[in-house]
N, C-alpha and C positions, 0 to 999 in steps of 0.2 A: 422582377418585383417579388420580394419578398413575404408581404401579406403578413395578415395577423389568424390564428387558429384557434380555435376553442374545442374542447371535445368534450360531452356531455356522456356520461354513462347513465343507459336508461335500464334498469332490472339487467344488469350485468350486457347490454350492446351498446357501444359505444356509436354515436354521432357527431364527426366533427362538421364544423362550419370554417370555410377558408373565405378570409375579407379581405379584398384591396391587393387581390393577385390577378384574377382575371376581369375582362373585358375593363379596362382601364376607363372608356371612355362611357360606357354605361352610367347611368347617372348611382345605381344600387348595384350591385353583384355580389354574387357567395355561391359558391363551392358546397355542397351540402354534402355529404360523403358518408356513408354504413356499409363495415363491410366491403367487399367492392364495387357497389354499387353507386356512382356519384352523379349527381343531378346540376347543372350549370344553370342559376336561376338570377333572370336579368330586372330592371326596371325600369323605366323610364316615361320624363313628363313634358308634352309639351302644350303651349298657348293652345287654350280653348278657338272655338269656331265661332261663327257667326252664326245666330240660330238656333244652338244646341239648349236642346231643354231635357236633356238625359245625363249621364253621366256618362260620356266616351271611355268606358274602359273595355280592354282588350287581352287577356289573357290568352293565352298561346302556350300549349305543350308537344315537343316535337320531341320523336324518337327516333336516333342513329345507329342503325343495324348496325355501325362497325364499335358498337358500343359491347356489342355481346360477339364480336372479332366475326363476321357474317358480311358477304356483302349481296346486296337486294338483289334478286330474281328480276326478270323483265327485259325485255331490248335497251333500254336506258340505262342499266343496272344503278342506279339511283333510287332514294328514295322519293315517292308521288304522293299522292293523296293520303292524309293521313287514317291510319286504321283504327277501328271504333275505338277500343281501347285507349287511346292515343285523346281521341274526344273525350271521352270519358273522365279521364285525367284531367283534362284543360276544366275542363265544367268542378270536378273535385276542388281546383284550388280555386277558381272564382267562385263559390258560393259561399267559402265563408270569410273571404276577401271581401267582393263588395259591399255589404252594409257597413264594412268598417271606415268607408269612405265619406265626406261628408256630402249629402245629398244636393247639397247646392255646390259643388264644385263641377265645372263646367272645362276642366282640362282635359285631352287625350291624356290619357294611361295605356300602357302596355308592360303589362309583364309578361316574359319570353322563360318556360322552362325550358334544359335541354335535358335530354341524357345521355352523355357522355362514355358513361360505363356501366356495364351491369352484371353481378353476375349469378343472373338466374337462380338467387334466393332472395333478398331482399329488394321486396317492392317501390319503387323508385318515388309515387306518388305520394303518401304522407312526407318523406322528405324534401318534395316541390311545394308541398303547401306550406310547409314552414318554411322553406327559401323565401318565398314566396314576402312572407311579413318580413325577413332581415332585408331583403332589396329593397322592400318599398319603405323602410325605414330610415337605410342609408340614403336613400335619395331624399328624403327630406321631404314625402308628399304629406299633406295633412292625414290622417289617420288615426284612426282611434284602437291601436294594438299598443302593444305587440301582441300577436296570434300566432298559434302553431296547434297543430295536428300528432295523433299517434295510433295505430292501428292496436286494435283489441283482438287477441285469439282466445279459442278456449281449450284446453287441452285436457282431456280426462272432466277433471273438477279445477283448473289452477287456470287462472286470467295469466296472457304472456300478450308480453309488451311487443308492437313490431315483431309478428310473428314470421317465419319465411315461409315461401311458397308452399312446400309439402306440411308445413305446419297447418298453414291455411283450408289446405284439403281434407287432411285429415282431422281438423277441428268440427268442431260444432258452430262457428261463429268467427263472423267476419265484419268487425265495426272498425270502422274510423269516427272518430271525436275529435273536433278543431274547437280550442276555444279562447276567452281574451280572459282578463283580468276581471270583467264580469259575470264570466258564466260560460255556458257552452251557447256557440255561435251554428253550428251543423253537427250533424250526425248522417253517416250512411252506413246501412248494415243488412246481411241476409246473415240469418240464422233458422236452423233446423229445429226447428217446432219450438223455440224456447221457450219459457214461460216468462212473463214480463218484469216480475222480479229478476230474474238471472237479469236480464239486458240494462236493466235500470242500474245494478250493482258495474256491470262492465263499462257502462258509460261515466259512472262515479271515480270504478280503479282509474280510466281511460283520463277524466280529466284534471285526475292528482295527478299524472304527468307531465299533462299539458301546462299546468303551471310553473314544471321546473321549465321546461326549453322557457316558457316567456320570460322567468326569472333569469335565463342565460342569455337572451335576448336583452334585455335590458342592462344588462353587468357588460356585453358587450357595446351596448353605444355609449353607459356611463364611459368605459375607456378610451374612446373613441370621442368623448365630449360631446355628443352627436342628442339633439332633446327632439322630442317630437315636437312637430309642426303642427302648429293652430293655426289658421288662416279664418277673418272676417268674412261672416256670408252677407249676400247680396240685401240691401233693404228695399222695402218695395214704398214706393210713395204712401205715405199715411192717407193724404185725402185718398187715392184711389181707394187703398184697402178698406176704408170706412165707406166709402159709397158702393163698392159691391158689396160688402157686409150687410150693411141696412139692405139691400134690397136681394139679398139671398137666404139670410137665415130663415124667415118664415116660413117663403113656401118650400124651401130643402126639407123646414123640421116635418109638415105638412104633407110633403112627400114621402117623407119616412114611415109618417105614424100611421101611413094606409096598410102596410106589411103585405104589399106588392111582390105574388109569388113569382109573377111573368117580370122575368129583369128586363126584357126589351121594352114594357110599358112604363117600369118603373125609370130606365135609360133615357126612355124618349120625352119623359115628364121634366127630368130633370136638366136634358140639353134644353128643352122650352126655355127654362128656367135662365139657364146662362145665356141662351140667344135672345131674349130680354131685356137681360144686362146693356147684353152689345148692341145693340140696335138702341138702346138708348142712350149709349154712350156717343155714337156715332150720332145724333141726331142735337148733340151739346155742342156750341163755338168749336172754332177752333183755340178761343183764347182761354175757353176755359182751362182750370186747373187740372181736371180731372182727365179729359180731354186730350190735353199736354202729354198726364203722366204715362195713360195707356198705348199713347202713339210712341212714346220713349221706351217703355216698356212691354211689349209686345205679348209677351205671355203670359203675364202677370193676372189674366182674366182667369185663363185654363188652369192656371197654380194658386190662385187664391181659391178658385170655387172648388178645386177639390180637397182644397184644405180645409174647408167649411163642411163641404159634405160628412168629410172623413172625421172631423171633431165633433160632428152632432150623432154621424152613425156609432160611434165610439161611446158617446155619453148615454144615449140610446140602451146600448149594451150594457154599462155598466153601473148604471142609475136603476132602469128599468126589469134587465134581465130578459130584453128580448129584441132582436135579430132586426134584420130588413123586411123578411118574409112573415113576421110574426114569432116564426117558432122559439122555442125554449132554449137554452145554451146547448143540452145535452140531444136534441130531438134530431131525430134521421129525418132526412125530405121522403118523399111519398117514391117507394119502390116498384119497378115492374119486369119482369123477365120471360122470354120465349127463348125457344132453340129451337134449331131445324128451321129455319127462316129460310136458309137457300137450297134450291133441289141438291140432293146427296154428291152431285160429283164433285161439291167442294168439302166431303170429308166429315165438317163439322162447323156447326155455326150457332151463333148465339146473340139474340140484342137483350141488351141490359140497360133501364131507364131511373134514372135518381135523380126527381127537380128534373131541369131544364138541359139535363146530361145526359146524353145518348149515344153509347159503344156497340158497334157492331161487331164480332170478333169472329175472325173465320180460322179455320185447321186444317192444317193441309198436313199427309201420313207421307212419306218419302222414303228412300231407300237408304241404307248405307253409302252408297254412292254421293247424295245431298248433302253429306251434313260440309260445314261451314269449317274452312280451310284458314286459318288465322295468322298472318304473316307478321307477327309482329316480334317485341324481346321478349314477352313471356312464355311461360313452360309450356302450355298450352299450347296443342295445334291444331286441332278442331273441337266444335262446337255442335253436339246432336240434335239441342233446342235452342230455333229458335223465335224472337217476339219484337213485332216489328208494330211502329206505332205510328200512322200518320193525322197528320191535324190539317185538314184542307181549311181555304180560306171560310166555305160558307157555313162549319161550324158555327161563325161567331158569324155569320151576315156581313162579312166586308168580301169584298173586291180587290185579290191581290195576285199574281203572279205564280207559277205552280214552280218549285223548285224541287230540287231533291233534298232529302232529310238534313236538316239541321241539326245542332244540338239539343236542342228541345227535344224534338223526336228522338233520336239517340239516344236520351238520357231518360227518359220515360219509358220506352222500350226494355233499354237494360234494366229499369226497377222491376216491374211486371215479370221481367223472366227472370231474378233473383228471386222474388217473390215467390214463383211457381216452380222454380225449381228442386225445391226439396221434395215436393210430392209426386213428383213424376215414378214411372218403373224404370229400374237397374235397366241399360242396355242386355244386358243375359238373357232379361223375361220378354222388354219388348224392343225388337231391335230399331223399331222405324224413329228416323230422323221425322224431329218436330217441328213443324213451324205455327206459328200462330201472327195474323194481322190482325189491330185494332184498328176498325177505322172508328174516328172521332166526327162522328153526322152531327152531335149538337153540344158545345161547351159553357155550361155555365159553372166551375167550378171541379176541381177532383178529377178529371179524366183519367190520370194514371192509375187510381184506383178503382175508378171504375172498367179499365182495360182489362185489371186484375180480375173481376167478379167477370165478367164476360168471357174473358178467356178460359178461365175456369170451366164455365158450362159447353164453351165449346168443345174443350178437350174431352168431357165427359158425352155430350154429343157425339163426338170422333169415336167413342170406345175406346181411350185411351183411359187405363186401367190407374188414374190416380190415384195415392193412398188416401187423399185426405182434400175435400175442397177446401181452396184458399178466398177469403174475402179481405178484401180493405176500407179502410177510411180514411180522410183527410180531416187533421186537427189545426185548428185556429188559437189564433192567443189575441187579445185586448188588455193592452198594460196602458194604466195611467195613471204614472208615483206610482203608491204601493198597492193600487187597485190590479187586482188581472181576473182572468174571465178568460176562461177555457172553453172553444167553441166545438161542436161535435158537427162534421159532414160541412167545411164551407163551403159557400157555394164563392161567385167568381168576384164580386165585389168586397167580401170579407176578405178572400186571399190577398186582393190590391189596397185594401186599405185597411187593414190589419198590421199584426208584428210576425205572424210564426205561419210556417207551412208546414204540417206535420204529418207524413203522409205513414199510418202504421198496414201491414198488409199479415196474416195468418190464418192458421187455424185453429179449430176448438182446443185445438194443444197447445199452443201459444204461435208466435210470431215468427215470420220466415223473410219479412225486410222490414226494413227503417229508411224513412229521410227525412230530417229536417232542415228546414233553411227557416233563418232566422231575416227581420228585416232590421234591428236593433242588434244593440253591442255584447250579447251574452243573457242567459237565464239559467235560472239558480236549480240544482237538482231537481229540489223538490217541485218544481213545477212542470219539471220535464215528467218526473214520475203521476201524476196529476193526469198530464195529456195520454201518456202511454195507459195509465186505468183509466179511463174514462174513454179511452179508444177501445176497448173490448167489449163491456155491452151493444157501441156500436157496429160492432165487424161480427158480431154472434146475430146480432138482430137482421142481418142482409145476409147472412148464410141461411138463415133460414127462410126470407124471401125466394134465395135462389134454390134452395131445397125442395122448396115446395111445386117447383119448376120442372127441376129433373134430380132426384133425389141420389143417382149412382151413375157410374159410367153404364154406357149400353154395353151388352153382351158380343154385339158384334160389330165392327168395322165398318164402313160404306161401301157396297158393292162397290164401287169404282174408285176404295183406295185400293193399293198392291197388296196381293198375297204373301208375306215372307217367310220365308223357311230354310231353316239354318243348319248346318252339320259344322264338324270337326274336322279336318284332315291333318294330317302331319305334316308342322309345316317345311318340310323336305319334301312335298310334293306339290308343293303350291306352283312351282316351276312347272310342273309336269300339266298341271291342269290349266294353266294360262297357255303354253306350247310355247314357240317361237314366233316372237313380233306378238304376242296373242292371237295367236290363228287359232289353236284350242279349243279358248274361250269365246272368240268371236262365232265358230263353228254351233258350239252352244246354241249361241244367243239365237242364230240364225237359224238352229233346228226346232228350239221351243218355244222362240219368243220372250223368252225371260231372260231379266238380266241378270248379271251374276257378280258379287261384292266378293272380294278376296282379302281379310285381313292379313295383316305379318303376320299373327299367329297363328294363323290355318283356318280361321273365323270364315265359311261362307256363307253367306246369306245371301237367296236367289229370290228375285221379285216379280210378278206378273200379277195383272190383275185374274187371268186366270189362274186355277189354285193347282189346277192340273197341271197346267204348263209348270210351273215352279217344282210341284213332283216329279213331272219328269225329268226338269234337268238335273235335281237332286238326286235321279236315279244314275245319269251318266257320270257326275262325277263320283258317286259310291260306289260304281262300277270300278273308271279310270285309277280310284284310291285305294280300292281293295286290296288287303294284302293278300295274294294268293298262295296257296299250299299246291307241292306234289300230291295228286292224290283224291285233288277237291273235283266233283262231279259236277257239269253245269248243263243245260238244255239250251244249243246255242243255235247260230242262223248260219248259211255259206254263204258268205259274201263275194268272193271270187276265187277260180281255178288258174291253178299253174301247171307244167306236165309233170313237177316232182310233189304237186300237192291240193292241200285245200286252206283256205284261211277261213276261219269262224269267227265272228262275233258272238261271242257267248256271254257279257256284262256289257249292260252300256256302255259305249267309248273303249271297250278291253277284246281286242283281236288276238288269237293264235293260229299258231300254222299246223295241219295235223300233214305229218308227212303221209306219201303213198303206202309207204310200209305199214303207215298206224291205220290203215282206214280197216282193214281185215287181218281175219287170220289164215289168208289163202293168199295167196301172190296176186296184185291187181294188175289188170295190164294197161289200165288208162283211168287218170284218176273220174272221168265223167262217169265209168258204167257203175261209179258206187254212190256220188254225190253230184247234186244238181247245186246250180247258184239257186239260195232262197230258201233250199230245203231247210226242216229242222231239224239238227240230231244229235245225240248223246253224247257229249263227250268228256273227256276226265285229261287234267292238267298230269300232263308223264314229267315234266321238267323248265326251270326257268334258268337257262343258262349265263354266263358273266356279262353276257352284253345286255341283260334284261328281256331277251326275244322268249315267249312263251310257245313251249312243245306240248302240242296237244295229240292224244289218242284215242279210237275208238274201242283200245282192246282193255278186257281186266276189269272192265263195269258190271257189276253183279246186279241182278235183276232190279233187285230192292233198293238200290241208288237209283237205276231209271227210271223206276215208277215213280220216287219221290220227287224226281227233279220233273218230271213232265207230271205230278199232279199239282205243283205249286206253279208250273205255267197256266 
């Protein structure tokens, strides 16, 4: 099959789209390709369920090690479970895919990225999420795109389009913008202190691109004769919807206008409310109308009443100018913060309280050894920090199954440690692998940010010598027509029945992540810039909450994290200090108790909770590494007798042999009548011969070497 091509130059890098070459029987497919990096991105629809009152979509992004010519690690040697990364991506293109669906569509969705090819410059996922909208276009599902993505770098002072990997690092910023024909739909971004201006302008350069791909997007299905799909949504019985009307709006508005800080009381007012409905629904004929419609219609109770809630909470908002809780558009909930919550041997801890939001954050200090070994296509192959975020069910009061981390968690975790990670110290100054857990004890709203603000004071709890604490907030939107209302800190019912999630995280320097997810088709700049000012008063006014807590990192460490202590060697003897099999190094371990990290470059950092022990082994391998001179004088030990000699340890781990000839300057006639095993005695390096064996002598030491070497013992 021959297929149709298009290639798009963005700031001088080309992006083609291949259509109607692969996966023939997919309902969408395209070929997305920059570079050599190409992404296989699929779609497909089938009949809705019985039941479903969601929207069953499914996005999926998988990556093939023989994409980067590698094949997987493991007894299977296949690929398993996919690597965070890998989620990460899959969550990237569903977030600003699904609002552009329409909410009453009740079909299974799946769109399937692959990647096919990569080659380790150019990032595969902005070009899955613009595959992403041409499959689901060709397939013909209802949709309100075309949508496409493009990565923002910064380089020096110059905004670069779809930057590659080393541009990335060496940038100041790292945004992705996806957006439609009305506006931007998502944003994700960690950036190094920027100021909010800069990110607001790179979100602008970012989405004068995204309008060429839609505009290429569109040029190809005009040729293709291919129009977007509108599909009729469901209607709900009139009589019904007017009988739960009338007997909802009142006390919903009623309920509102108490500005109920506790959501559980305000939640459990309002289930009254609907369980009212239904018990008097149920207690009407069966002939009746209404009756009739709710037993044909089954959900029609739980989607009318929260469409009422949500149009009086909304009008509430933008009539009024004030909230669920009361407070003001722009007003933070009532903050609270401790550290050192759990005894020291977890490192560092922190609970942080905002409203009915409660993060516990704990640190744990690890060796070089820890850090996080990353098996995937990217350059990267481990990880020093890192942030781990769990949400148990009784957070929110239900009753649910404990599984292992989902995307949620995943994707929360990963913002939190973009977030934090500009302010951490260069691996040079402090070598310990980071980890930080948020646990999520109470959710009504923002946990990611508030993981942020907690972990923060943990680290600073831990003695981890941050440059700069980080705080966050989550931003809200209310659009109605041209009415919008920009909310400050939402709590969990604004985020569900609202338009925007806008989570900004920094410091007093400016911004170090972004995420927005949108529940609508696009928003216009200036409103985006709106939410990001309007998120700074907020995030300056909780750093200082959390200042007032613990104002600097401690001075020192938790007795019961590891002591670390690092040297240099040449790494031409990294072989010499591991030994054979690591017997060496194992020997080490086994003498001081400390463990011992060996980089490629000769990097070793030895770890012990005692600080001694970690000196000492630092002392045997600066021994083992020493370059030794003829001539150098040392103060050693006899370790053991031969009948042609004596062997000395004289430097940690560093043995020589002093023959019988070297022990005097008299003829000896057995080497015991001059050295015992244990003794201690003076000796000076005569020779290191081609096999590397060191000759050692007693003879030709002048006083004033002796004394110096046995006064620094």
């Amino acid at each position: 099959m021959s297929g149709m091509e298009k290639v798009i130059s963005l700031d001088g890098r080309d992006i083609s789209l291949t259509l109607q070459k692969f996966a023939p029987q997919a309902a969408g497919s395209v070929l997305v390709r920059s570079g050599d990096t190409a992404v296989l991105v699929t779609a497909n629809r089938a009949g809705g369920r019985e039941g479903i009152d969601f929207l069953p979509l499914i996005v999926d992004y998988e990556e093939r090690l023989y994409a980067a010519g590698r094949i997987p690690g493991g007894f299977l040697r296949r690929e398993g479970r996919p690597p965070e990364k890998a989620i990460l991506t899959a969550r990237l293109i569903d977030r600003p895919l699904r609002p552009l669906f329409p909410q009453w569509l009740r079909d299974d969705l799946q769109v399937i990225a692959t990647t096919v090819s990569m080659d380790e410059q150019v990032p595969p996922d902005v070009l899955a999420v613009t595959g992403a909208s041409v499959a689901v276009l060709l397939a013909q599902i209802p949709f309100n795109g075309p949508m496409a993505a493009v990565r923002v770098g910064l380089i020096g002072d110059d905004f670069v389009i779809n930057p590659t990997y080393a541009e990335i690092e060496s940038g100041d910023l790292d945004l992705v913008v996806a957006g439609t024909p009305d506006g931007v739909v998502m944003v994700e971004a960690g950036a190094n202190q920027l100021p909010e201006q800069d990110v607001i302008e790179a979100i602008d350069f970012g989405y004068e691109v995204v309008r060429d791909l839609i505009q290429a997007q569109r040029d190809l299905m005009a040729q293709l004769g291919i129009e977007l799909v509108t599909a009729t949504p469901p209607t709900i019985d009139p009589t019904l919807e007017n009988f739960i009307s009338e007997r909802a709006v009142t006390p919903v508005t009623e309920i509102l206008a108490r500005f109920e800080k506790d959501k559980n009381i305000r939640d459990a007012a309002l289930d009254e409310v609907k369980g009212a409905i239904a018990n008097e629904i149920a207690t009407l004929g069966e002939d009746h109308p209404v009756a009739i419609a709710a037993q044909e219609q089954p959900k029609a109770l739980g989607n009318l009443f929260k469409g009422i809630t949500k149009k009086l909470m909304r009008q509430q908002v933008i009539s009024d100018g004030l909230r669920v809780d009361g407070r003001k558009l722009d007003e933070v909930r009532p903050i609270s913060c401790d550290v050192g919550i759990l005894p020291p041997r977890v490192h560092g801890s922190a609970l942080f309280n905002r409203g009915l939001t409660q993060v516990m954050s704990v640190a744990t200090l690890g060796t070089p050894g820890d850090a996080q070994n990353l098996d995937d296509l990217h350059p990267d192959d481990s990880k020093r920090y890192l942030h781990h975020y769990n949400f148990p069910p009784f957070s929110v009061g239900e009753v649910r199954p404990m599984r292992s981390p989902g995307r949620r968690e995943i994707g929360h975790g990963a913002l939190a440690e973009r977030a934090l990670s500009p302010v951490l110290p260069p691996q040079e100054d402090f070598p310990y692998v980071i980890r930080v857990v948020s646990e999520i004890l109470s959710s009504d709203g923002s946990t990611s940010m508030g993981s942020v603000c907690g972990s923060t004071l943990s680290l600073m709890d831990a003695g981890v010598p941050i440059t700069k604490p980080v705080s966050g907030a989550a931003m809200g939107l209310i659009k109605e027509g041209d009415e919008i209302r920009i909310l400050t800190d939402i709590q969990g019912l604004e985020d569900f029945l609202g338009d925007m999630d806008f989570k900004v995280a920094g410091t007093d320097s400016g911004i170090t992540a972004l995420q927005m997810d949108m529940k609508i088709t696009g928003l216009p700049l200036d409103v985006i810039k709106q939410a990001v000012e309007q998120a700074r008063p907020a995030r300056l006014h909780i750093l200082e909450k959390m200042l007032a807590t613990l104002d600097a990192p401690r001075d020192e460490q938790s007795p019961f994290a590891p002591r670390l202590v690092t040297l240099q060697i040449p790494p031409d003897m990294i072989g010499l200090v591991i030994g054979p099999g690591g017997k060496t190094i194992k020997g080490i371990t086994e003498q001081t108790g400390a463990k011992v990290d060996i980089g490629d470059d000769g990097l070793v950092t030895i770890s012990a909770v005692d600080e001694d022990k970690a000196k000492q082994a630092r002392a045997i391998i600066e021994g083992m590494t020493r370059k030794l001179n003829a001539g150098d004088v040392y103060l050693g030990k006899v370790t053991r007798i031969i009948p042609i000699g004596a062997f000395v340890e004289f430097l940690p781990g560093k043995e020589g042999m002093i023959h019988i000839s070297q022990l005097a300057d008299y003829r000896v006639g057995k080497v015991e009548d001059e050295v015992t095993v244990g003794e201690e005695i003076v000796i000076k390096v005569r020779e290191i011969d081609n096999k590397g064996r060191i000759n050692l002598t007693r003879l030709g030491i002048h006083p004033d070497e002796a004394a110096a070497v046995q006064s620094k013992a």
